[in-house]
N, C-alpha and C positions, 0 to 999 in steps of 0.2 A: 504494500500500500504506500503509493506515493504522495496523497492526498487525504485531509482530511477536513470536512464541511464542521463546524460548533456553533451551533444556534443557540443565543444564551437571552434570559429574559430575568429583570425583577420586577416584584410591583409591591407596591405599598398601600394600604387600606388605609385612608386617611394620608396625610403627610407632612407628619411622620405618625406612623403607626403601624400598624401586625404588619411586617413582610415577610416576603420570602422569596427563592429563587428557582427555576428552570432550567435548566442546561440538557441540550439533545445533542450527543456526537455519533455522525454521519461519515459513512468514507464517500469517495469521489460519486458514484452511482447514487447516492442518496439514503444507503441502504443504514437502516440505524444501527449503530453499533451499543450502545449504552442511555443510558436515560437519567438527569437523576434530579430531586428534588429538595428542597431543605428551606425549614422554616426559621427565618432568620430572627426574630425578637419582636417586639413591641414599639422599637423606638427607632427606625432607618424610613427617611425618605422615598423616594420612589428614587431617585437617581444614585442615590447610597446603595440602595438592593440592584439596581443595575452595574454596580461597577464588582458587587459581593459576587452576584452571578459568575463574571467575566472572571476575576479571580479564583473562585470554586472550578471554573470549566479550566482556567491553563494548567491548576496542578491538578486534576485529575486525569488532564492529557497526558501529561507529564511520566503521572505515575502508570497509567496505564500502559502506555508504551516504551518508557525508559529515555531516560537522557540523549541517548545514541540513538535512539532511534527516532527523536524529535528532531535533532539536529539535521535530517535527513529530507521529510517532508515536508511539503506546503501545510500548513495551515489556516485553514481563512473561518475565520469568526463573522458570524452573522445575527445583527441586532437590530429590533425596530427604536433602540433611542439614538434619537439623532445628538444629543446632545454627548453622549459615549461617545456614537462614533468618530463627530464630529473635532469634540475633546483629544481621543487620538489618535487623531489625523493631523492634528496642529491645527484647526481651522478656527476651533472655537477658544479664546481663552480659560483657566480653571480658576476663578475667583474663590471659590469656596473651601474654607481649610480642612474640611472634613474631606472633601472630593480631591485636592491636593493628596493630600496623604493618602488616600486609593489609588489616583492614576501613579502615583511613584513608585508603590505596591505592583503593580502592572506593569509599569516600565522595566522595573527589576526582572520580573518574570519572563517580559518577551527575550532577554538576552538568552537564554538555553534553548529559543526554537530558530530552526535554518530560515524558516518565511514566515510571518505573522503577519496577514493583511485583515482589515477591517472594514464591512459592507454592510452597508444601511440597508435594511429590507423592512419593506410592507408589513405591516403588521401581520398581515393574510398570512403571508410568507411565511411566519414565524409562532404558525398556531401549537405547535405539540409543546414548545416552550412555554407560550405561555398558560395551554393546558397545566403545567407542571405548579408553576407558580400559583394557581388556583386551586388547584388540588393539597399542595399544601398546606395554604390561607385557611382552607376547609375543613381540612383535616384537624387543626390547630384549633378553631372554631369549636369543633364539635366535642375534643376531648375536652373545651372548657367549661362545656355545660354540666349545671349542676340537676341532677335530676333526683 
């Protein structure tokens, strides 16, 4: 496998409030290779759970496939916030010191992969992600009720 597709998603209920994150890793064909989901706290933004997303997906690439064997492949991440991608891409500035200290989190992590590009897609585009991230919210939700 020369290629590898990461669709990453967060989302926040409220903002800031309950989030959580989505990440679906895809090889070149499209074909899923792992899925995963995880409910992040009570107190992250929506663009704080997008950036937790993007970090959860690089080291599970990471691990999954081993150092050597990142260093080798394209990898292209795909997200519908434009503000991520945007962020880095260099296009947009990062004013926010919470968000600061996540893209530098990220910046660190791209040095261990051979290609890491970044691609704005449709939100359509990016439905099993963000299936993931609501199935978490939910799941989170429901263990809190008191019955």
């Amino acid at each position: 496998m020369r290629r590898i597709i990461i669709y990453t998603d967060g989302g926040s209920r409220g903002n800031p409030g309950p989030s959580a994150i989505g990440v679906v890793i895809a090889d070149e064909k499209k074909i899923i290779l792992k899925e995963y989901s995880q409910y992040l706290g009570e107190n992250f933004t929506n663009n704080e759970a997008e950036y937790q997303a993007l970090i959860f997906a690089l080291k599970k690439t990471k691990a999954l496939f081993g150092k050597e064997k990142i260093q080798e492949m394209e990898v292209e991440i795909r997200s519908d916030s434009e503000l991520l991608i945007k962020q880095l891409s260099g296009l947009y500035k990062i004013l926010e010191p919470k968000i600061q200290k996540l893209f530098i989190t990220v910046w660190n992590l791209k040095i261990d992969f051979k290609s890491l590009t970044f691609t704005l897609v449709p939100r359509e585009k990016n439905k099993e992600a963000d299936r993931l991230v609501n199935e978490a919210l939910n799941s989170q939700t429901a263990n809190q009720k008191i019955f």
